[in-house]
N, C-alpha and C positions, 0 to 999 in steps of 0.2 A: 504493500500500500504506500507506503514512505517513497521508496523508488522511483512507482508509477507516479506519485505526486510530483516528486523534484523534477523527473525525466521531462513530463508533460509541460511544465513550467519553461522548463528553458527548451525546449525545442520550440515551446509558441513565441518568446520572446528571444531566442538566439537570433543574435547578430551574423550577416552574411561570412563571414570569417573568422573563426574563433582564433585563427593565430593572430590576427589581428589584436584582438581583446585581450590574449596574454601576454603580448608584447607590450602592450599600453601601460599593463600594470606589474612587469619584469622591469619594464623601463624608467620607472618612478622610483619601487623598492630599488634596486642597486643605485639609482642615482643616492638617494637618499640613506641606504645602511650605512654607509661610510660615518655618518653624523650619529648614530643611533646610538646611545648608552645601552639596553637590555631590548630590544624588540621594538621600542618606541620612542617618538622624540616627538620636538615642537613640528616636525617636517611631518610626521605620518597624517597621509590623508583619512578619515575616520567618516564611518558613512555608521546609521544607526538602523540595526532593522525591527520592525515596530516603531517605526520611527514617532508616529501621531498616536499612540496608546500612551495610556497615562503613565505608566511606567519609565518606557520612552522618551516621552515628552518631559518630565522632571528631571529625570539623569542628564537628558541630552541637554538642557538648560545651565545644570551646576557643570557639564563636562567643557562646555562653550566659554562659560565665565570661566573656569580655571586657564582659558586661555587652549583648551586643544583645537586642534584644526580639524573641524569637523566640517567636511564638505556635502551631506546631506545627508538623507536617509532612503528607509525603501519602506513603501507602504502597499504592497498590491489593490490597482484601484483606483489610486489615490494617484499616480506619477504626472507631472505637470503642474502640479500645483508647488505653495509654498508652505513649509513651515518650519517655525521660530525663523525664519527668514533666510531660510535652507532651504535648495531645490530636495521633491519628493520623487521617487523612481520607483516602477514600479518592479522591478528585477534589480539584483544585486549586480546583474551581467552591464544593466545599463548605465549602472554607477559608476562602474570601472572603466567604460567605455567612454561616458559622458564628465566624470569627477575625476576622475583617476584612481578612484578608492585603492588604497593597498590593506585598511585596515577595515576590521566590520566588529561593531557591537550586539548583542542579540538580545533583545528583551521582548523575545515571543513566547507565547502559552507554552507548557511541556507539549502537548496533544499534537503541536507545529514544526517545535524547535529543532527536529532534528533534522527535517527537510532543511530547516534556515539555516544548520552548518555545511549540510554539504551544498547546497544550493553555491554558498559564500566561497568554502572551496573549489566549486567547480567552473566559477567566474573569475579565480583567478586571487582571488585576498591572500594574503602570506600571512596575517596575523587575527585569529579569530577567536572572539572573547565572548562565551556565553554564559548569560547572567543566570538564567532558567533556573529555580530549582523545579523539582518532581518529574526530571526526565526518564520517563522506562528503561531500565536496563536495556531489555531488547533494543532498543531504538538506538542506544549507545553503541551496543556490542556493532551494530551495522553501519552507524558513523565512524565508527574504530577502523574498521576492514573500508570502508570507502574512501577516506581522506587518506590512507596508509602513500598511497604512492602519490599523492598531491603534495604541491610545493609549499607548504603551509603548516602555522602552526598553528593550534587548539587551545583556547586555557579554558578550564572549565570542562563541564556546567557544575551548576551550583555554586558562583566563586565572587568576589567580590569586584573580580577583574586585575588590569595590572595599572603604575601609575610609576611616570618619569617625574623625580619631582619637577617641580615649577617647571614644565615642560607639556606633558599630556595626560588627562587619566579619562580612560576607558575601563568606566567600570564605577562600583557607588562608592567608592571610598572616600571620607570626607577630608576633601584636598589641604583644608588650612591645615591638618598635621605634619604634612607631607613637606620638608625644608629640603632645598637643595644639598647632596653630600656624598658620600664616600661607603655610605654601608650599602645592603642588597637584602635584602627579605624575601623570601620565600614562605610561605606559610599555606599550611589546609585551612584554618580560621581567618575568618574577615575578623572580626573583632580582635584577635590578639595580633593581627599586621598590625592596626590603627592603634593597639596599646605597643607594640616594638618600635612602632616607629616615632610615636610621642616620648619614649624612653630615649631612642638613639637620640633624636634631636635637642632632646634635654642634656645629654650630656655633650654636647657640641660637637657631634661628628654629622648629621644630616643623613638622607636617604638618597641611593640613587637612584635604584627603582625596586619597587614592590612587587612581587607577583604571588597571587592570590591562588591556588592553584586547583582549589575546591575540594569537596569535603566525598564527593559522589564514587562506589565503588568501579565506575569506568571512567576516567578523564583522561583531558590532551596530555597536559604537559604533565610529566610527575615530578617527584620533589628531587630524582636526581639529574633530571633533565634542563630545572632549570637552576639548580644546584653550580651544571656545568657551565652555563652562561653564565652566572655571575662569579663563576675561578677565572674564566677566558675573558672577563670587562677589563681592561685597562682603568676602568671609571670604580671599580669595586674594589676595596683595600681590603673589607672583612663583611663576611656575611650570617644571616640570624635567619635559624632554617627550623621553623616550628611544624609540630607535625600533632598527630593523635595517635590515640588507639588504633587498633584494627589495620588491618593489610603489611603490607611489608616495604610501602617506598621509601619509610626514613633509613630504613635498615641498608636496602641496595643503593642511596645515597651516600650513607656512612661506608660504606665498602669502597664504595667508588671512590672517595675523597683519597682515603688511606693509599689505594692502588694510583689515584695520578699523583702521590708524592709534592701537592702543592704546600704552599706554605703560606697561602692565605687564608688568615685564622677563620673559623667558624665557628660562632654561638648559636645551640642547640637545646631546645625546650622541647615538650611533649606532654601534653593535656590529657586528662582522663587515669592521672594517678590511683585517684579511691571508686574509679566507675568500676560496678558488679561484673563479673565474668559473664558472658552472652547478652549483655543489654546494649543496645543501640544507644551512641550518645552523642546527641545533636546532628552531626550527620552521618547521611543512611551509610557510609563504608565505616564508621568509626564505632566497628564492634569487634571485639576480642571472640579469634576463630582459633586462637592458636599459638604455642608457647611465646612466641615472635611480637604478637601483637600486643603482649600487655605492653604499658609505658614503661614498666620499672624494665623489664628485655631491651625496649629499645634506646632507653637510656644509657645502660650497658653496652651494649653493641656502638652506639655513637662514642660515647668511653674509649673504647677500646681504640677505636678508629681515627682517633684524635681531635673529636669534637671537645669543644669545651661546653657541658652541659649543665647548665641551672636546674636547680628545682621547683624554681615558682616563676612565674613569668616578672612578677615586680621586681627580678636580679638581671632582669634579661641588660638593660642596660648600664649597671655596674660590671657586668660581663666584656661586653663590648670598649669600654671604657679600657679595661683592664689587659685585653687582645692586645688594644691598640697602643698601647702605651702612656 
């Protein structure tokens, strides 16, 4: 059903030339990666889809005023019109064709959203941030296997989004925390990025970019993946890589660190210390399946691997403080 949706969609609104279309928006991103701290900058074109739904329509507001470059949205239906004083499109094909979109926001129903990433990937975005929570696993496990050989990255669903400071945020983070700087956050929780990064900046080192990575038992990016972008930032000194219960990405994180031998320091939290064995806490992947998944394992494990791990999140920035010298 998801398939025959997307499929239908862009064969009615594809453009006479698709290499066309992905040369348009290959030609933007490379102009513009050179400038890019972690995936995003003041440069990234940022199209919203849901653009005129209430959800939409508020984030795309606070994402505008933080100063990101958001050159319109997509609203099926709706394209030719205007709103918050952004052109509206009715395919995400036409964005990239018409805007240049390289980047896409998602604030559609679970019941849609998954058509709305790969629709996004299939037009050509390299950078795709879906706010959705309640997305169906199945509907995941097939955006997984569809975007696998696209040029494109995923964060999310269920996430807060990611945010350069004083540069771009894509996604609901509340930007005045967000000061220009030198740490990298990675985090499953939106709330305790926005408590690490009110920490890092209180202690005068700043944020370079956040990325939110969601809470949902199938997502884009995981926490070693974007672990590895902020060792490879030249803009990242040290990074705060929070995680939960349930599943195993902080742990092949921490492995991964230890194996590429860097030396840029890592402060490491992990929430759901007193959560009961088999209870679901706050979100849907963050339940203990398995010796691995309790916090006190993966704390140990990041221990071992050379993280430097707090045990309450209110140390997280005397931590960082203390990395850095």
């Amino acid at each position: 059903m998801i398939f025959k949706y997307i499929q239908k969609k862009i064969i009615k609104n594809a453009f006479n030339s698709k290499k066309k279309l992905n040369f348009t928006a290959n030609k933007i991103y490379k102009k513009n990666r050179k400038n890019m701290s972690v995936l995003v900058n003041k440069d990234s074109r940022v199209i919203v889809q849901g653009f005129t739904g209430n959800e939409g329509t508020f984030h795309a507001t606070q994402m505008i005023e933080y100063g990101t470059n958001v050159v319109g949205g997509v609203t099926p239906g709706k394209g030719g019109s205007e709103h918050l004083g952004k052109p509206v499109f009715n395919t995400v094909a036409e964005a990239v064709e018409k805007a240049g979109a390289n980047v896409s926001i998602i604030f559609v129903p679970p019941a849609f959203a998954a058509d709305a990433v790969m629709e996004a990937a299939e037009a050509g975005i390299k950078v795709i941030v879906c706010i959705t929570e309640g997305i169906p696993v199945a509907d995941m496990v097939k955006v997984k296997a569809y975007i696998a050989d696209k040029d494109c990255r995923l964060i999310g669903p269920n996430c807060p989004g990611i945010i350069t400071s004083e540069e771009a945020k894509i996604g609901i983070m509340p930007g005045f925390v967000f000061k220009k700087g030198k740490v990298g956050i990675v985090s499953k929780s939106g709330t305790l990025t926005y408590e690490a990064a009110d920490q890092v900046v209180r202690a005068g080192y700043g944020v370079s970019t956040a990325i939110g990575i969601g809470g949902d038992p199938i997502i884009g990016t995981t926490t070693k993946e974007a672990l590895e972008l902020f060792i490879n930032d030249p803009e990242t000194e040290a990074v705060v890589m929070i995680g939960e219960i349930g599943g195993s990405l902080e742990a092949e994180a921490a492995r991964w660190y230890k194996q590429s031998g860097s030396k840029k320091p890592v402060v490491g939290f992990i929430a759901g210390q007193t959560a009961p064995k088999g209870r679901t806490m706050g979100h849907a992947g963050a339940i203990v399946g398995g010796a691995e998944d309790t916090a006190q394992a993966k704390m140990a494990i990041m221990r071992e691997n050379g993280i430097n791990v707090v045990d309450s999140p209110a140390e997280i920035g005397a931590m960082v403080a203390k990395v850095l010298g």
